[in-house]
C-alpha positions in Angstrom: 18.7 152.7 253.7 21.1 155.2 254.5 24.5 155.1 252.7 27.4 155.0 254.9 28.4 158.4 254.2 25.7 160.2 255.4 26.1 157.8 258.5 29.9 159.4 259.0 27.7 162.8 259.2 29.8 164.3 256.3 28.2 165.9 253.1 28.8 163.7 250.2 31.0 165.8 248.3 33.3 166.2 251.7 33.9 162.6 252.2 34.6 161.8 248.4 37.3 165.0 248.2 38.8 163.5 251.2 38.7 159.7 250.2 40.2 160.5 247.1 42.8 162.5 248.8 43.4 160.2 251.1 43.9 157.2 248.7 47.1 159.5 246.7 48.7 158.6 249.9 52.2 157.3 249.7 51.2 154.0 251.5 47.9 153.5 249.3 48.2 154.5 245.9 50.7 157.2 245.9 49.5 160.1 243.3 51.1 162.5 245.7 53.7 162.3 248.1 51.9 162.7 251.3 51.7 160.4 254.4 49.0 162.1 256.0 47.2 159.4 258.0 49.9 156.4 257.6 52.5 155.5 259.8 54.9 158.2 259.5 52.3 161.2 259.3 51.3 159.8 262.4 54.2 159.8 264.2 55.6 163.5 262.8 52.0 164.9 263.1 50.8 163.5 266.3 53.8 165.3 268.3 53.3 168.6 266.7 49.9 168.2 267.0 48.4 165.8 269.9 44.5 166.9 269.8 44.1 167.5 265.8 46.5 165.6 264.1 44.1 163.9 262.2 42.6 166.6 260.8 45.9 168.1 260.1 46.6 165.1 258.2 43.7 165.6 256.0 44.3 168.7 255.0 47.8 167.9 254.2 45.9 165.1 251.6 44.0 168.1 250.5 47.2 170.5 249.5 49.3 167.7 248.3 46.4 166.2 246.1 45.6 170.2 244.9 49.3 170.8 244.0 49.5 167.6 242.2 46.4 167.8 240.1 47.4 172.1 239.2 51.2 170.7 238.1 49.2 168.1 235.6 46.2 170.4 234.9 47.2 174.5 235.3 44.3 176.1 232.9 41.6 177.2 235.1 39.4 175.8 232.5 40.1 172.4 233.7 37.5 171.6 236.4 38.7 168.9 238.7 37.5 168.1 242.3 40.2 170.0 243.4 39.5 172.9 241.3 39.5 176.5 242.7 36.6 176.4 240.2 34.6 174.0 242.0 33.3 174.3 245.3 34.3 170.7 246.7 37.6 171.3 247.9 37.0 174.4 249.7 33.8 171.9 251.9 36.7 169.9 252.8 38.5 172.2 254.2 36.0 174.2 255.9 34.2 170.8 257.5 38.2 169.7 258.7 39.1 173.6 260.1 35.5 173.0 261.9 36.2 169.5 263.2 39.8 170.8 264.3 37.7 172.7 267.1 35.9 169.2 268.4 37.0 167.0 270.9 35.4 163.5 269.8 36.9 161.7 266.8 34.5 161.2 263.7 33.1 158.3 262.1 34.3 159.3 258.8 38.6 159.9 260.2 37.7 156.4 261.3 36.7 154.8 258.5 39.5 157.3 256.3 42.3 155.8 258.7 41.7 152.0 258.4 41.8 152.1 254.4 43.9 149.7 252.8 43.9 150.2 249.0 41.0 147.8 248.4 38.7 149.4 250.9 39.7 152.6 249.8 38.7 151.7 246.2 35.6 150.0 247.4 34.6 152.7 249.5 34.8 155.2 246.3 32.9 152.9 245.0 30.0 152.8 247.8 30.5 156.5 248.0 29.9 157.2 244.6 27.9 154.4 243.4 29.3 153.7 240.2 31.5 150.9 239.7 32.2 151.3 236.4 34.7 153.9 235.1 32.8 157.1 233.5 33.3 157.5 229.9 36.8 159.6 229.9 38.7 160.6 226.5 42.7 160.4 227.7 44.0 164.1 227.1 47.8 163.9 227.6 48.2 163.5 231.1 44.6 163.4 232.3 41.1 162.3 231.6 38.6 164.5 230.1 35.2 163.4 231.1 33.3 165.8 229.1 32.5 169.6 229.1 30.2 171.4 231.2 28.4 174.9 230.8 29.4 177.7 233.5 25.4 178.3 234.4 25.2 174.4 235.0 27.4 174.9 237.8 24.8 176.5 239.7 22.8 174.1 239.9 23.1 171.7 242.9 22.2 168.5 241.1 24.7 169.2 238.7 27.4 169.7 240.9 26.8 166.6 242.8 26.6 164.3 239.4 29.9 166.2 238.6 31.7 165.1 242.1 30.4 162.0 241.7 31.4 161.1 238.3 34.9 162.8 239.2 35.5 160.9 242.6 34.2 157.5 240.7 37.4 157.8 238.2 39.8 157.7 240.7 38.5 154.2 241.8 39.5 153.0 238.6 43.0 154.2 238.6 45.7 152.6 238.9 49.3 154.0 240.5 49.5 156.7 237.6 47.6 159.6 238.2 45.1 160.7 235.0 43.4 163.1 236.9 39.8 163.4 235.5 38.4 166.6 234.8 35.9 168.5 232.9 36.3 171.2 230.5 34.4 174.7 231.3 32.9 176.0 228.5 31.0 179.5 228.2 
């Protein structure tokens, strides 16, 4: 059976950056101050921006949730999905600059849009497909879930663990952001 993200037609990693980005909304669970896809991003977005809006939206999710996790975690040592030092980020934006150019809506804005925080948390869930939270070690203001070896990161199976195991923390936060990350070792 096919999971529902490969339904939406997204990669994996693209629709767990973005759901995670999307849940820091204000009107969800607030990590970042961004209303991207609620009421008021709609309403600001949508006039300066009538065909892509949405995907404007998004990528607002994307910088706001960025910013926020580089203020908590600045070494470039600290791998989190929103890490210059991992790809994940940089699919998102690349698969939202190349929806900006389409002129149908997508499953996966759909599904992104009608979040509430429970859906949002059991959608992580689905996504990642681990309920429970991954074995983390609190680090001041974040969660270390481990270290991992620079070769390792070329290696797609890796990488996809890695998103995984980093999108599945955020559905077992609370309001306060711990952002989980992993330490890059030599």
């Amino acid at each position: 059976m096919e999971s529902a993200v490969e339904l939406y037609g997204a990669d994996r990693s693209v629709a767990l950056v973005l759901g995670v980005a999307r849940l820091g909304e204000t009107n969800l669970r607030a990590w970042w101050r961004c209303h991207g896809l609620d009421q008021a991003g709609e309403w600001v977005l949508k006039g300066s921006f009538p065909r892509s809006w949405r995907w404007v939206a998004l990528e607002l999710d994307l910088i706001s949730a960025a910013r926020r996790h580089h203020e908590v975690l600045p070494r470039p040592t600290a791998l989190h999905l929103f890490s210059d030092g991992l790809p994940f980020r940089r699919l998102a934006a690349a698969w939202l600059a190349e929806k900006k150019t389409a002129t149908d809506s997508d499953p996966l804005f759909d599904a992104l849009a009608g979040w509430d925080t429970e859906a949002g948390v059991m959608a992580l869930t689905d996504w990642t497909g681990q309920g429970d939270s991954p074995d983390a070690k609190r680090v001041g203001l974040a969660s270390c879930l481990g270290s991992l070896a620079a070769a390792a990161l070329e290696h797609d199976s890796t990488l996809s663990s890695v998103c995984g195991r980093l999108a599945a923390a955020y559905g077992t936060m609370g309001t306060e952001l711990i952002p989980p990350y992993f330490d890059l070792v030599p």
